[in-house]
VEXDREN-2710 file (C-alpha; in Angstrom, 1 decimal):
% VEXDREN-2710
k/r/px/py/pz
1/UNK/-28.6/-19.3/8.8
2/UNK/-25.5/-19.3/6.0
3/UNK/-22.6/-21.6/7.3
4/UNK/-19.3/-20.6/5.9
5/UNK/-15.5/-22.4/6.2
6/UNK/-14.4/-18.9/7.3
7/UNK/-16.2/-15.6/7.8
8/UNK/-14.0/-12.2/7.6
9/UNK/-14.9/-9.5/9.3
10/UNK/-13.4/-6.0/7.4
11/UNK/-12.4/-5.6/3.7
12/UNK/-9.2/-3.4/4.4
13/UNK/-5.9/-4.9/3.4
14/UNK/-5.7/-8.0/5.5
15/UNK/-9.4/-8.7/5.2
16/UNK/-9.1/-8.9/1.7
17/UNK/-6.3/-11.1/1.9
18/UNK/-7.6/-13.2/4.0
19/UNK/-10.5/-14.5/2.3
20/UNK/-8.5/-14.3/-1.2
21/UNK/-6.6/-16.5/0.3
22/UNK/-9.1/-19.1/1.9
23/UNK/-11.1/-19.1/-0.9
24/UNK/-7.5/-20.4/-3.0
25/UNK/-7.7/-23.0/-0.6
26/UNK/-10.9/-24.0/-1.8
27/UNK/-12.9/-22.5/1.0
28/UNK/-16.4/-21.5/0.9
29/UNK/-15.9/-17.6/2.2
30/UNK/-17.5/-14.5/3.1
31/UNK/-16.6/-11.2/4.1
32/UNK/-18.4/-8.7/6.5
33/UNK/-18.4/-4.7/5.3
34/UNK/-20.3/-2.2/7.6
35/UNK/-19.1/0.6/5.6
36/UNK/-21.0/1.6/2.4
37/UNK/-17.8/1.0/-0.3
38/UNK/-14.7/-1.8/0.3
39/UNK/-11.0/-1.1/1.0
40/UNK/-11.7/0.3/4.9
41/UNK/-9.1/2.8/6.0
42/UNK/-6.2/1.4/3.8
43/UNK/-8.4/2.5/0.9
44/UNK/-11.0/5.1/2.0
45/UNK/-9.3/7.5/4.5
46/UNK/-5.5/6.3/4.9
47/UNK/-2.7/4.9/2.4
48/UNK/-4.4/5.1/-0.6
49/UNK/-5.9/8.4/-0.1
50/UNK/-2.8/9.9/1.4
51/UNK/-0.1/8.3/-0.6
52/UNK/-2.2/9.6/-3.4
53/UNK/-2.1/13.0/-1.9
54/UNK/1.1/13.3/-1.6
55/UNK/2.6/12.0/-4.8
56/UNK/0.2/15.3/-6.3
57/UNK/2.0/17.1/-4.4
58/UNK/5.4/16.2/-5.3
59/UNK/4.5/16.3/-8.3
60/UNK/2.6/20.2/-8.5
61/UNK/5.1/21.8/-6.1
62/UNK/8.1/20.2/-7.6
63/UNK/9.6/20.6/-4.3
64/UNK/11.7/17.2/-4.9
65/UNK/13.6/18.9/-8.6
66/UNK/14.4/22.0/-6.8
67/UNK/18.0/20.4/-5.9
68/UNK/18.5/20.1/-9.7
69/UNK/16.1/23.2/-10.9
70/UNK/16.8/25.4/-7.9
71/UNK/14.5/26.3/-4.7
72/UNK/11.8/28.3/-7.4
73/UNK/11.3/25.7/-9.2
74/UNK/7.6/24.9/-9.5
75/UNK/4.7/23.1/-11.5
76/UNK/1.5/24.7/-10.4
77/UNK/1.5/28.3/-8.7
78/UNK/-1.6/28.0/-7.3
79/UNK/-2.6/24.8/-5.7
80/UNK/-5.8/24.2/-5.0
81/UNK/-7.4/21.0/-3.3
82/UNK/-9.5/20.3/-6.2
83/UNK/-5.7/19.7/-7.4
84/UNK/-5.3/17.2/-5.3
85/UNK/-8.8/15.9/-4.7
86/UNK/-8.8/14.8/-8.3
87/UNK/-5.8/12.8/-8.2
88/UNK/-6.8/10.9/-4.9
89/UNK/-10.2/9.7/-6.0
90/UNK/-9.2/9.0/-9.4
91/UNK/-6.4/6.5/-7.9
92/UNK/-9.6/5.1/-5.2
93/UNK/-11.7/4.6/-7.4
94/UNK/-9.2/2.2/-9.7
95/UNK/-7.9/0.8/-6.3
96/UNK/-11.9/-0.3/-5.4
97/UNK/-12.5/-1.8/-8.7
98/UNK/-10.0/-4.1/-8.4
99/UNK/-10.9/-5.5/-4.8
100/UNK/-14.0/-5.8/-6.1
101/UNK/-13.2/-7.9/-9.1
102/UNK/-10.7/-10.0/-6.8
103/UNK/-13.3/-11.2/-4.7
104/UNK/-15.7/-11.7/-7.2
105/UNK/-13.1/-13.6/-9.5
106/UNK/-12.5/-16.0/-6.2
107/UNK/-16.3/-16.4/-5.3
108/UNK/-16.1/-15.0/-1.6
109/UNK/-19.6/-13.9/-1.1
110/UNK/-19.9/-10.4/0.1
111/UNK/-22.0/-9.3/2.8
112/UNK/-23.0/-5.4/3.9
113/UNK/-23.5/-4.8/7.4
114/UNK/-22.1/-4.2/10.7
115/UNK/-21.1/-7.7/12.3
116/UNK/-21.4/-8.3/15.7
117/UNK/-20.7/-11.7/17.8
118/UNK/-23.6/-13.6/19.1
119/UNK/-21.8/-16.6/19.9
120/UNK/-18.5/-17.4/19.7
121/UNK/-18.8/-19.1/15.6
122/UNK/-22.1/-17.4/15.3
123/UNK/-22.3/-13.7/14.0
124/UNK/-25.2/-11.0/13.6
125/UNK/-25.2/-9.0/10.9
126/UNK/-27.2/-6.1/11.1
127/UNK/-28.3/-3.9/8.6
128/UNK/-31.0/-0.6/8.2
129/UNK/-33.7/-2.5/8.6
130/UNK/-32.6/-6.5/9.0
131/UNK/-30.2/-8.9/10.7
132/UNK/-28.8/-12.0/9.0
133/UNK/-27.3/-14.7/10.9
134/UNK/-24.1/-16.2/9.9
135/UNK/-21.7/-18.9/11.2
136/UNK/-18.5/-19.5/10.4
137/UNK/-15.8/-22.7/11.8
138/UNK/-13.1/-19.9/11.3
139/UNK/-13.5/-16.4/12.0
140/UNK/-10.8/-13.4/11.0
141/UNK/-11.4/-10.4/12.6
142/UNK/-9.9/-7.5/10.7
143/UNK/-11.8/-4.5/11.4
144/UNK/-9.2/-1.9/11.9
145/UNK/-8.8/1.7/13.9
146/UNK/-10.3/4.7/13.5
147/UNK/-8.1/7.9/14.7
148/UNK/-8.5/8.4/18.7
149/UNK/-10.8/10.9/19.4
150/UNK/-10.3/12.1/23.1
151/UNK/-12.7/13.8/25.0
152/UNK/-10.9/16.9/25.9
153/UNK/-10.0/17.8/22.2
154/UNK/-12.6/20.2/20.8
155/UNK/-12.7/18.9/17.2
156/UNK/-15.4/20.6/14.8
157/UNK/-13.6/18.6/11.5
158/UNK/-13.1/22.4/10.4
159/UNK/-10.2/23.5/12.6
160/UNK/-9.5/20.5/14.8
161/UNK/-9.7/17.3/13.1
162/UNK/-7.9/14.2/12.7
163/UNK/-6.1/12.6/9.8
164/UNK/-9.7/11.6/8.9
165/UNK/-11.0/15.3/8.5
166/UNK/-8.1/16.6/6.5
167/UNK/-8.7/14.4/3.8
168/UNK/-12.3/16.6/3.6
169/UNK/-10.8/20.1/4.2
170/UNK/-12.2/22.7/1.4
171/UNK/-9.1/24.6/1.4
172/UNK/-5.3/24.6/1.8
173/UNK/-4.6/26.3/5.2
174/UNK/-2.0/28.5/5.8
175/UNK/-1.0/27.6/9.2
176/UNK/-1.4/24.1/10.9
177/UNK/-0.3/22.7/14.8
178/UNK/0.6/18.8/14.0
179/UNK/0.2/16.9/17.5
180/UNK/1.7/13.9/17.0
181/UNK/5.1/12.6/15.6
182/UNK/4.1/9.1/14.5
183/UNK/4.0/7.9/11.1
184/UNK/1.1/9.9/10.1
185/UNK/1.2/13.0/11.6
186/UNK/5.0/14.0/10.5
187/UNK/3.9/12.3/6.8
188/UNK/0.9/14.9/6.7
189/UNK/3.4/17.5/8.2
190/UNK/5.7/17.1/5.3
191/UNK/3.4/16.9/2.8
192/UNK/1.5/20.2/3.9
193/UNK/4.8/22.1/4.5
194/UNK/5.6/21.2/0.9
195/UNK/2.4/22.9/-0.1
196/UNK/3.6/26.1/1.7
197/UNK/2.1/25.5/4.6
198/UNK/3.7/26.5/8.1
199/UNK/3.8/24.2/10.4
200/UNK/4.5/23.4/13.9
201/UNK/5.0/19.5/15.1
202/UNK/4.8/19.2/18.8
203/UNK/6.2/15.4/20.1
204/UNK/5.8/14.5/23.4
205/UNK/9.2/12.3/22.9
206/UNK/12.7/14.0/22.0
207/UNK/12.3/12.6/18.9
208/UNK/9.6/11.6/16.2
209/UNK/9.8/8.1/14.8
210/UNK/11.3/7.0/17.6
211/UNK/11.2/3.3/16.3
212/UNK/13.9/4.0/13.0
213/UNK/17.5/4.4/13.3
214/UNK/18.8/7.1/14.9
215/UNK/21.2/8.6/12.3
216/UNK/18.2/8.3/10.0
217/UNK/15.4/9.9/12.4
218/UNK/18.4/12.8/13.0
219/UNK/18.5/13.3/9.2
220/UNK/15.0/13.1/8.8
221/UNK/14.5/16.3/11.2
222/UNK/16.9/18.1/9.9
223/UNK/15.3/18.1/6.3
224/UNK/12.2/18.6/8.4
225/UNK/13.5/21.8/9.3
226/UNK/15.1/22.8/6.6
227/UNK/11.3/22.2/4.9
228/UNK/10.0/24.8/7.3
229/UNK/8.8/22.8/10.0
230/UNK/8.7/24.0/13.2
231/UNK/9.6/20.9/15.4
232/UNK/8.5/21.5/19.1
233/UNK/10.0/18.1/20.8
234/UNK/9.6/16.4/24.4
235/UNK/6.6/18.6/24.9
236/UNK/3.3/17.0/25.6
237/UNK/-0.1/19.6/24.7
238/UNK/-1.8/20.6/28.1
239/UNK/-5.1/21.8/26.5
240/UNK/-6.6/22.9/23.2
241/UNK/-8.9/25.4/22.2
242/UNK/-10.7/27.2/20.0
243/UNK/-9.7/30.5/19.3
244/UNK/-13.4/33.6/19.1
245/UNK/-11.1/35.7/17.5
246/UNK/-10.1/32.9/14.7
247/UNK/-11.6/33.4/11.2
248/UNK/-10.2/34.0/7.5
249/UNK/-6.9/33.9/7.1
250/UNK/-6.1/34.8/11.4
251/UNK/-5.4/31.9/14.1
252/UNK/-8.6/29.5/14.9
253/UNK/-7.0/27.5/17.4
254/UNK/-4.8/27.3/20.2
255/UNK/-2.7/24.8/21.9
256/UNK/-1.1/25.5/25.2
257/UNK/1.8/23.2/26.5
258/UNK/2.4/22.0/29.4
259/UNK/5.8/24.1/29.5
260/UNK/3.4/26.9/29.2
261/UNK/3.9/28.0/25.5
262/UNK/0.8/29.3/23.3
263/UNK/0.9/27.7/20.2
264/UNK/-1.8/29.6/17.2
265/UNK/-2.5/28.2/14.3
266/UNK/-5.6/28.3/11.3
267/UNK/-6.0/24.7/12.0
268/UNK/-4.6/22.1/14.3
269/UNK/-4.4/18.0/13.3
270/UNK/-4.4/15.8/15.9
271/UNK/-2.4/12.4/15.2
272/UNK/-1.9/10.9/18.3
273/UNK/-2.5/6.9/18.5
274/UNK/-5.7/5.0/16.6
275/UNK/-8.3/3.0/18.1
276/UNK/-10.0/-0.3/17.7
277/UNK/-13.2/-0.5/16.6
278/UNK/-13.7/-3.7/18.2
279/UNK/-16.4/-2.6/20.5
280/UNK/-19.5/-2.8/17.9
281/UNK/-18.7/-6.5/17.7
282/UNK/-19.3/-7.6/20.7
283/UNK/-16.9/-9.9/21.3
284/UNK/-17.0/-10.7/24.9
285/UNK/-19.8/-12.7/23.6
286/UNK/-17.2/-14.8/21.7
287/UNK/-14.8/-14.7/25.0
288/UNK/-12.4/-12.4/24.0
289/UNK/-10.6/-9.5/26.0
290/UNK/-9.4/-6.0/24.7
291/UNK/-7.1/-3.7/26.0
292/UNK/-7.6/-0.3/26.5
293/UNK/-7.3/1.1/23.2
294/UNK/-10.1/-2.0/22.0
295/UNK/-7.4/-4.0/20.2
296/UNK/-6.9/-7.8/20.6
297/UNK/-4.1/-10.0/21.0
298/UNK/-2.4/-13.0/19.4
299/UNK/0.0/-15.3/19.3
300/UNK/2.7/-15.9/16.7
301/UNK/-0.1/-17.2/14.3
302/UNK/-2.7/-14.4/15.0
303/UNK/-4.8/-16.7/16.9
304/UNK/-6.9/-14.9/19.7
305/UNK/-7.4/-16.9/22.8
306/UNK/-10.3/-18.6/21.1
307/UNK/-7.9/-20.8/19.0
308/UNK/-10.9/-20.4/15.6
309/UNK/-11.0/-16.8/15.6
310/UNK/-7.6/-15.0/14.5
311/UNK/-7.1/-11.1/14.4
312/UNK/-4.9/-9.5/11.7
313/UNK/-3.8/-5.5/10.9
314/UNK/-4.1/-2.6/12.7
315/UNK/-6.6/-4.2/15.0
316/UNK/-3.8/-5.9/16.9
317/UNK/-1.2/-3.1/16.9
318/UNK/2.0/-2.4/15.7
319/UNK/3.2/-2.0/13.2
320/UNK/-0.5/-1.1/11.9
321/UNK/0.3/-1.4/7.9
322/UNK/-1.2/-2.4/5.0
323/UNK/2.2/-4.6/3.8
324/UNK/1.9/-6.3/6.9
325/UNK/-1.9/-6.8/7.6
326/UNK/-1.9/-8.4/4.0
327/UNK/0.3/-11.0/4.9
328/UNK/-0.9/-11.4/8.6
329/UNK/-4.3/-12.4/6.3
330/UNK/-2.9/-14.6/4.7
331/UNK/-0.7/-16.6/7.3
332/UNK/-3.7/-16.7/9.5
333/UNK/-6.2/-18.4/7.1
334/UNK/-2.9/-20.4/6.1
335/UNK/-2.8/-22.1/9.7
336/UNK/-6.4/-22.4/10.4
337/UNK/-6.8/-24.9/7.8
338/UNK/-3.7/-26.3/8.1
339/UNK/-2.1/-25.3/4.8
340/UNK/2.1/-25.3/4.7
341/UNK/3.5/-21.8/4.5
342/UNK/6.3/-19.9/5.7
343/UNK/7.0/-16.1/6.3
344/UNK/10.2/-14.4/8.1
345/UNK/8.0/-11.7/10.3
346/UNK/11.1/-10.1/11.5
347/UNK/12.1/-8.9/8.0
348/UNK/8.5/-7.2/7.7
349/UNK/9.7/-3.4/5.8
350/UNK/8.4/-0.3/7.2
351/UNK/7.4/2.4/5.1
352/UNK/7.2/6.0/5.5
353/UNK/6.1/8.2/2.8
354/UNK/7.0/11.9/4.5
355/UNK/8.9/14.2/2.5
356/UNK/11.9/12.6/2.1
357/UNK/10.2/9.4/1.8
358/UNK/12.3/6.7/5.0
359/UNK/12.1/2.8/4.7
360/UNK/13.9/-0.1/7.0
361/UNK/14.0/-3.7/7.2
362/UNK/15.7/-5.7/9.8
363/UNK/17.7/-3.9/13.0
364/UNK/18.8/-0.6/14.1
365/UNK/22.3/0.5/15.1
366/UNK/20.8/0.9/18.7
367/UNK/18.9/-2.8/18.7
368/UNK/22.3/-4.7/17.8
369/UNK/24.2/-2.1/20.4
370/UNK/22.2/-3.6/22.8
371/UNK/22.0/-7.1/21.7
372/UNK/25.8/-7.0/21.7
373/UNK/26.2/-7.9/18.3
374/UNK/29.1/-6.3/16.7
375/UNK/28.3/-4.8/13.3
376/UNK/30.1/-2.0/10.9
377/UNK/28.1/0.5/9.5
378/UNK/28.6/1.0/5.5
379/UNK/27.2/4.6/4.1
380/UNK/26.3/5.7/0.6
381/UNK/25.2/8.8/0.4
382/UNK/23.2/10.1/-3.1
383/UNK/25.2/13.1/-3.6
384/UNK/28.0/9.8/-4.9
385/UNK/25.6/8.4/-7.1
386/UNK/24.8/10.0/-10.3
387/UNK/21.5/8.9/-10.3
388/UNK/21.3/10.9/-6.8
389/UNK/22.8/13.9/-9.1
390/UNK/20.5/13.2/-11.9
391/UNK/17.1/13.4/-9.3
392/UNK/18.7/16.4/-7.8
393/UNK/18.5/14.6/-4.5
394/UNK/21.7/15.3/-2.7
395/UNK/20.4/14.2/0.6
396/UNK/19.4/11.2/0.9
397/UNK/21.2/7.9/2.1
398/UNK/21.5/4.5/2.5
399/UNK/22.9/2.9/5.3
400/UNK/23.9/-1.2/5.7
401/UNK/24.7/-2.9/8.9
402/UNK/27.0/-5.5/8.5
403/UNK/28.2/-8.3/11.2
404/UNK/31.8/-7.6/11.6
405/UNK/32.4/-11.6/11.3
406/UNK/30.1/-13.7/9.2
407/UNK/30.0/-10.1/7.5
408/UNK/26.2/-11.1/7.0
409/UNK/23.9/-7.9/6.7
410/UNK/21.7/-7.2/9.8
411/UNK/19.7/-4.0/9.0
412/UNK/19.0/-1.5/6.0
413/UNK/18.0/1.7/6.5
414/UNK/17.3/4.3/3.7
415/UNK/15.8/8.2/3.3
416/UNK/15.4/9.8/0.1
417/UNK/14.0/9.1/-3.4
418/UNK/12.4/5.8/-3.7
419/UNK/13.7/4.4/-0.2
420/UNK/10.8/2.0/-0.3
421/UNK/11.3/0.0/-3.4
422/UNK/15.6/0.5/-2.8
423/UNK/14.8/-1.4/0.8
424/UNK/13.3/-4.7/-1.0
425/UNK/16.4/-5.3/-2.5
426/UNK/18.0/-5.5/0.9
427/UNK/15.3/-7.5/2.6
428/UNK/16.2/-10.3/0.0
429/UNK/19.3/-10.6/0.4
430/UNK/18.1/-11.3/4.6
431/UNK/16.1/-13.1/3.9
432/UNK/18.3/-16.0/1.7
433/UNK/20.9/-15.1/4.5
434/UNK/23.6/-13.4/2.5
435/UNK/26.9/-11.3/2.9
436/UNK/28.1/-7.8/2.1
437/UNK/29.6/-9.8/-1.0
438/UNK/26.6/-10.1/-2.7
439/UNK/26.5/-6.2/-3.2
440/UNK/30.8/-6.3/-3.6
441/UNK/30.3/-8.7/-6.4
442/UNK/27.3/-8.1/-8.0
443/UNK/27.0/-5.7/-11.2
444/UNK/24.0/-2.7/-11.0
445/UNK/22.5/-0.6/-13.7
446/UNK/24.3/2.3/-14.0
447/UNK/23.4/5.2/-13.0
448/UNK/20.7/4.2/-10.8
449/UNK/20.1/4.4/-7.0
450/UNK/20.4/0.7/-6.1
451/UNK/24.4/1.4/-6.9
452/UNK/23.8/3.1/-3.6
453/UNK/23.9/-0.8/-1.9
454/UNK/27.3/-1.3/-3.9
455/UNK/29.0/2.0/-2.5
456/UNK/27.2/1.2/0.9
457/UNK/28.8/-2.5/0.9
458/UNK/32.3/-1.1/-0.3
459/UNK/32.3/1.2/2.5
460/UNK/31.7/-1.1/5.2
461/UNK/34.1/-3.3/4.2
462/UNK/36.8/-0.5/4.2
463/UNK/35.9/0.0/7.4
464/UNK/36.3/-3.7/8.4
465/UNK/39.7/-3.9/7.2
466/UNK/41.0/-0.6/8.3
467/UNK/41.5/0.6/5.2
END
């Protein structure tokens, strides 16, 4: 039996880090990989792949020039998915080199299989023909989600699939039902509408991304509308079938609300919730609990409730992103061996890359509302900034919230061209605790879209002083 300092389990984003990061401590390390290639989900099926995906996109349809081209401006005519097939692998393949050279470079021994817990610092790792035994005195679980899969949905991975299946469709559809309005399924709505595709988005809440800033998820839907989208809100799907009729270019599937309306489409994506894959592991052997959807929980340092086994990424739940399962990797192997550190969670950025692309860091108008925090609201919208006129992006906007009396800044919010590299700019200015004045005072490149801050910080201080 191999004994390691700490054993990960997953070589997605915050396994990776995790055992880069224990093995920088001078760790003896090894990471667990059931799949046959690294990167898990993050790098295989879902940011990588995508993000790839929809940069192509962008980039063949030239859907984000048309404000400066006008609406018939295109690239490519005729997209095909060998288009954007290419572009994705080509970016995956790069992306897996590089994990692999990382945790060669740092000697963490890596092990293929599928790990499962045999006692609680003892795993089993079990391969075609062979199990190994390893133990480990720490022991990071970060195994990930796979889509949710429900009983009642029909899927073939033809017609119905998940976020999963798209990625291995043949063909561009020319019709698609989108159930789901979380961060994946109105990012593969937008980027599919871009391509020409109608589509129909039904939410079961009265909005989607119901966790952003409400100004910015009502802007957001309006340019999803204007895209094409069909947005079919506070409506939850009853049942789904396959259509006998469906074939070529006619409907294949059918969704019937529970308000009774018959939605057809070619093809139907269904985005709603991921699920842990914690149950191969086995880890009531270990003494730990799931919940219903197989994820674990931690405390503030990702510690299950067997204090030498921590859980980091989407395996424990919101907000389920690469950015932020990297660094849960790190701070967890950080305070299992008792190494100094410090992070500022609450300033974690989320990043959505729909069509326009959305970011935020801090709180929302309706958080600080309800905190009773009083806060002015400064607004710069691209159509000021020539950079804005120079990208032909007339839409977007940034969007500081500023306390109204240490004038400190509480929450950026952004939609448009590059909204998540703008918002890092804003998280460090949280993060070292500074004012509106840093923008006021401080000289940008010119013309570029951080003057947006600037404008942003101007205009919330105009509105502070009544002017």
């Amino acid at each position: 039996m191999k004994h390691f300092d700490c054993v990960v389990i997953g070589t997605g984003p915050g396994g990776q880090k995790a055992a880069i990061a224990a093995a920088k401590l001078g760790k003896k390390v090894a990471i667990i990989e059931k799949s046959n290639v690294l990167g898990g989900a993050g790098i295989n099926t879902g940011t990588i792949p995508s993000k790839s995906l929809r940069e192509a996109v962008l980039y063949l349809t030239g859907v984000n020039k048309r404000g400066l081209f006008g609406e018939s401006y295109r690239v490519k005519r005729n997209i095909t998915i060998s288009d954007l097939v290419y572009v994705s692998q080509q970016v995956v393949h790069s992306e897996l080199e590089v994990i692999r050279d990382q945790l060669e470079r740092n000697n963490v021994e890596l092990v293929w299989g599928a790990a499962r817990f045999d006692q609680p610092n003892v795993l089993l790792v079990d391969r075609h023909d062979e199990s190994e035994v390893i133990s480990g005195d720490v022991i990071v679980i970060a195994s990930g989600t796979q889509p949710a899969r429900p009983a009642t949905i029909p899927f073939d991975d033809k017609t119905i699939f998940t976020s999963d299946g798209l990625l291995s469709l043949d063909h561009i559809p020319r019709t698609m039902i989108v159930v789901g309005g979380g961060v994946i399924g109105t990012e593969y709505a937008c980027i599919l509408a871009a391509l020409g595709v109608k589509i129909i988005l039904v939410e079961g809440r009265h909005e989607v991304l119901g966790f952003l800033d409400n100004e910015i998820t009502e802007a957001f839907q309006y340019q999803m509308r204007r895209m094409g989208i069909t947005l079919r809100l506070g409506e939850k799907v009853a049942r789904i079938e396959h259509l006998e009729t469906g074939g070529g270019s006619e409907p294949a599937v059918k969704a019937i609300l529970e308000s009774g309306k018959d939605l057809r489409a070619q093809t139907l994506l269904y985005a709603v919730g991921r699920q842990g894959t914690t149950g191969a592991l086995c880890v009531e052997k270990a003494g730990l609990k799931v919940d219903d959807r197989q994820r674990l929980t931690v405390n503030e340092h990702y510690q299950t409730s067997q204090p030498h086994i921590y859980a980091v990424g989407d395996v424990i739940g919101f907000p389920a992103l690469a950015s932020t399962a990297m660094e849960q990797g790190r701070l967890a192997v950080y305070h299992a061996f008792g190494a100094p550190t410090c992070s500022i969670p609450e300033l974690f950025p989320y990043g959505i890359y729909a069509v326009p692309e959305i970011s935020m860091v801090g709180k929302t108008e309706d958080q600080l509302t309800k905190a009773g925090i009083p806060y002015e609201a400064g607004i710069a919208q691209y159509r000021e900034l020539a950079r804005g006129q120079i990208l032909g992006d007339i839409d977007g906007m940034l969007k500081l919230l500023i306390h109204q009396d240490n004038h400190q800044i509480l929450g950026v919010h952004i939609i448009g061209t590059g909204a998540t590299e703008l918002v890092h700019i804003g998280q460090a200015v949280m993060a070292l605790q500074g004012t509106v004045d840093y923008f006021i005072n401080n000289v940008f490149n010119y013309p570029t879209l951080a003057e947006a801050y600037k404008v942003a910080a101007l205009n919330g201080m105009n509105k502070l002083r009544h002017v």
